[in-house]
N, C-alpha and C positions, 0 to 999 in steps of 0.2 A: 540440588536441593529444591522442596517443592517454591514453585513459583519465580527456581531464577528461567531466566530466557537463554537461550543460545549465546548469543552476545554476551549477557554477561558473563556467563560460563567463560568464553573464549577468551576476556577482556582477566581474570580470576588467572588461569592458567598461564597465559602470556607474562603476567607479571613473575608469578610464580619459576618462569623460564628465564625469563631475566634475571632475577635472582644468581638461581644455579649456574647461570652462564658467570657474571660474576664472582662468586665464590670459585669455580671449577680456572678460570682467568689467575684469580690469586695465587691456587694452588700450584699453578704450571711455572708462573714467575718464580716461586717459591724452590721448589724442585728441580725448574732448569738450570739454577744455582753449578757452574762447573768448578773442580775441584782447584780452591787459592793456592795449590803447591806446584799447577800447569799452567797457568796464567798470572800476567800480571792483575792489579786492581782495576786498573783502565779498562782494562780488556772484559773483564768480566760487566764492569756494569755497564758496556757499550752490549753487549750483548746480550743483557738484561733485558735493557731499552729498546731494542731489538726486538724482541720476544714478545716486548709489553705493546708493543706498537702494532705487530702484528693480531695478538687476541684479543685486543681494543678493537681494529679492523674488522676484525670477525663477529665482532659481539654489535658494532653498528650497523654493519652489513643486515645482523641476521634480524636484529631491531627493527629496522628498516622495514622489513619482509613481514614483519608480523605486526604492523602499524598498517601495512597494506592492505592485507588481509582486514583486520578491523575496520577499514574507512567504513563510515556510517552508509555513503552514496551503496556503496558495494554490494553491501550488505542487501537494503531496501532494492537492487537491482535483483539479487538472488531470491529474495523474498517475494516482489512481485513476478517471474519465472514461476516460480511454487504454485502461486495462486492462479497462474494462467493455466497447467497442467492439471490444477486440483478440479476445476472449473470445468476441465475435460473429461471427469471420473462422473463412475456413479456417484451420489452423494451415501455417504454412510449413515445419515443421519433421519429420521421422518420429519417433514416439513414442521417449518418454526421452532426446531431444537438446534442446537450446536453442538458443534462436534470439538471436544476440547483438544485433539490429536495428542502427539507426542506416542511413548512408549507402551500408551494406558489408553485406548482411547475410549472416551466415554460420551456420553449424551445429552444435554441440560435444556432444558427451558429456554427459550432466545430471551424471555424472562428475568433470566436470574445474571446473563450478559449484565456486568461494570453498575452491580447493585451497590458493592462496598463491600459483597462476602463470595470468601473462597466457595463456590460451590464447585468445581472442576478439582481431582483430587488433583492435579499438579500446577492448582492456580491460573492456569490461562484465561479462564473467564475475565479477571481481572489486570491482565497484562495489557490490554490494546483498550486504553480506556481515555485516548485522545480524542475530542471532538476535531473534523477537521475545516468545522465552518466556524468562524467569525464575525462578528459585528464589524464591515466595514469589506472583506472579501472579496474577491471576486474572479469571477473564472470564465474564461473566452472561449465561447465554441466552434469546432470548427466542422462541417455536416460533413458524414457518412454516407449516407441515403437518405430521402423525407416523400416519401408514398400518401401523407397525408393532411399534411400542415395546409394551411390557406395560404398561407404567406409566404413560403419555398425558401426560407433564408437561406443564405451560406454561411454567416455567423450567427452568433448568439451569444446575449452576456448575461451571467449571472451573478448579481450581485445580494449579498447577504445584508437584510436590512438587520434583525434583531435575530436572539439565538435564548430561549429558555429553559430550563430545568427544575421538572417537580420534581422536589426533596424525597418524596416517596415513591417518583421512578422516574432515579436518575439516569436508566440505561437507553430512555426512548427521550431525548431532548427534542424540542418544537424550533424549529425554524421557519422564518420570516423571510422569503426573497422576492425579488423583483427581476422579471425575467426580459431583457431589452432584445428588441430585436427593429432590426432597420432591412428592409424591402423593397425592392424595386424588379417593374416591368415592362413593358412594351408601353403599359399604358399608365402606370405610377409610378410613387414611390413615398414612402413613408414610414415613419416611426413606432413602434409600439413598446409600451413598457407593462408588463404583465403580472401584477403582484398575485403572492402564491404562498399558502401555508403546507407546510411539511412535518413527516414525523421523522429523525433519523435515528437508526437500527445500529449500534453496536455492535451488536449481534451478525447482523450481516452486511455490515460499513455500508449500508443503502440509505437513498434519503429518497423517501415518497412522496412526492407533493400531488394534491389534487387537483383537476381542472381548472386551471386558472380561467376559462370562458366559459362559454355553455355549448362549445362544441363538442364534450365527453372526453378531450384528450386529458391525459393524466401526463406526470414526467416524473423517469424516476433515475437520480443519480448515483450509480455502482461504482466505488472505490474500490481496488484490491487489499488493503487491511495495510499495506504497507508503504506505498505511495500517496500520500495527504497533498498532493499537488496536480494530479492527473485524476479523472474518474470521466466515466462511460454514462453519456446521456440520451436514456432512452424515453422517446414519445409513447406511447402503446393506449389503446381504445377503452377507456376502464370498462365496460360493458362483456366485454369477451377478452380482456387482457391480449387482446393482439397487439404485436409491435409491429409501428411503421417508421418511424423515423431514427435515427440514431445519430448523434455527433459527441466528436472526441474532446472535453474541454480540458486545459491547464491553466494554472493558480496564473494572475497577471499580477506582477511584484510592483514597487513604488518605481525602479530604475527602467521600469519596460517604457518603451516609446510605442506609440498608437501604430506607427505602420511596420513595428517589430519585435511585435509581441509573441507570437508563434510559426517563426520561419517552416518555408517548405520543409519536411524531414524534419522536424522537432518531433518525432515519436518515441514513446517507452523505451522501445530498442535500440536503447546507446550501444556504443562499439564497447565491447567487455576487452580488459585487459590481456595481455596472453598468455597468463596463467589460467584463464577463465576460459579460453578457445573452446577444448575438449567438452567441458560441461557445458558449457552453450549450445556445442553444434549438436549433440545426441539433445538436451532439451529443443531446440528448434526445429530439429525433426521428427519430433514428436506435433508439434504444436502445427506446424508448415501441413502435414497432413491431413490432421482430422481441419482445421481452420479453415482447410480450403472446400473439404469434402458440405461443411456447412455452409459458408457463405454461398457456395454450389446451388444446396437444397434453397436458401430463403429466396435467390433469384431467381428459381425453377416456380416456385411457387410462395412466394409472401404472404397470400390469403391463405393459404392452409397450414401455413406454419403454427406450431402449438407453441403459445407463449412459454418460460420457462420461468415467470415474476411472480411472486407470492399473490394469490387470490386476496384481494383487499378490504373484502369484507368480510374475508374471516379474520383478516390482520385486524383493523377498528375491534372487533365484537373483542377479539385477544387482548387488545390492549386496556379495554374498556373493564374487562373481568380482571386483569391484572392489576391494573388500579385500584379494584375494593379489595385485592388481597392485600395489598402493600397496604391499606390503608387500616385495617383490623390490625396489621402487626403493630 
């Protein structure tokens, strides 16, 4: 139906399986019934109990299996998979439209992205309409590369001061963070904390912040749509949208301990289950390829690399006209 998701689909039909397995369970106790003129009564409902114990077994077994498949983690593992391969494609769409995929796929306004109306005929526009920042937040970076920071960090913390939303466009919310960073060298060492307003895109789970100094850096934080705990943090030049820096942050929980917040090998790429094996190893080598053939090109040459981040002042001039249209309706 327009507007359910996978999930629930899968979550609709499981139960529906359940069901049947149940009924079809009755039926066989019912039917196994042997004939009371070859058996005593003992007999017969020892081997009722028998039968019943055995399609119990079967039906928890298969329950089991399809509770597995469900887990939510699972699920958001295959989902950010998707979004790593999608990432790999041409895009189907012209800059600052979405692409609502599915069976139908069609094209919207990044605009009309978690307004409050269906404009994707099978609702997607509206289904990923979690903000994934918080008032209080915070997410620990751990560097990539940095070709052009002052301060060369190895970590980075972002923490979410305030998070707002106009009534008339609810899909572009404004966040407020403070960006820490602690530095040391041969010849210092020291503290900074770096406050910084953002615009975050629905549309394309990015969050844009502008130069928090006057040295021209911008930062811009890329979620996969599916993962609200990990996102990709890139430095880039606002002038020419080159990227020079990158680091990989995860959400820090209340139970984290400061020197074990993000162990070595805490990456995306959990050990999938081994029903999962097969689909992972063809998606990995998919991914294991072209990933390598890029990160190849940006170390070959970083200064001539073509950014791939929305032009920023067409984004502002977009969000600026978009707001007096919401605002006539």
């Amino acid at each position: 139906s327009a507007g359910e998701t996978w999930s629930d689909f899968a979550i609709r039909k499981a139960d529906t399986m359940k069901s049947l397995l149940l009924l079809l369970a009755a039926f066989a106790v019912v039917t196994a019934a042997p004939d009371h003129h070859e058996h005593s009564h003992n007999k017969v409902l020892d081997k009722l109990v028998e039968r019943t114990q055995k399609v119990t077994h079967a039906i928890l077994d298969l329950d089991h299996k399809i509770d597995e498949h469900l887990d939510p983690e699972r699920i958001q593992r295959a989902g950010s998979l998707r979004h790593r391969i999608e990432e790999l494609e041409d895009p189907t769409c012209h800059d600052h439209y979405h692409q609502c995929g599915g069976d139908d796929p069609q094209c919207i306004s990044d605009l009309f992205v978690c307004d409050g109306h269906d404009d994707c005929r099978n609702g997607n526009d509206e289904d990923h309409c979690e903000n994934p920042f918080h008032p209080g937040d915070e997410f620990l970076g751990d560097v990539v590369y940095d070709h052009c920071t002052k301060r060369k960090p190895d970590h980075m913390l972002l923490k979410v001061a305030s998070v707002s939303t106009a009534k008339y466009f609810p899909g572009f919310p404004q966040i407020h963070v403070h960006l820490d960073i602690e530095h040391e060298s041969d010849y210092e060492e020291g503290h900074a904390s770096l406050p910084g307003d953002g615009i975050f895109s629905f549309a394309n789970d990015r969050l844009v912040i502008d130069s928090p100094e006057d040295d021209g850096l911008g930062f811009i934080a890329q979620f996969d749509g599916h993962n609200h705990d990990r996102f990709v943090g890139t430095v880039l030049h606002e002038a020419s949208h080159e990227e020079c820096a990158e680091f990989i942050f995860h959400r820090k929980h209340d139970d984290d301990d400061d020197d074990e917040d993000y162990e070595e090998g805490n990456e995306d790429d959990e050990e999938l289950s081994n029903e999962d094996e097969d689909t992972a190893a063809d998606i990995q080598k998919k991914l294991t390829v072209k990933d390598h053939r890029k990160q190849k090109e940006h170390e070959e040459n970083v200064k001539g690399q073509k950014s791939i981040r929305p032009d920023r002042n067409t984004m502002k001039f977009t969000l600026r006209k978009g707001k007096k249209e919401k605002s006539i309706d």
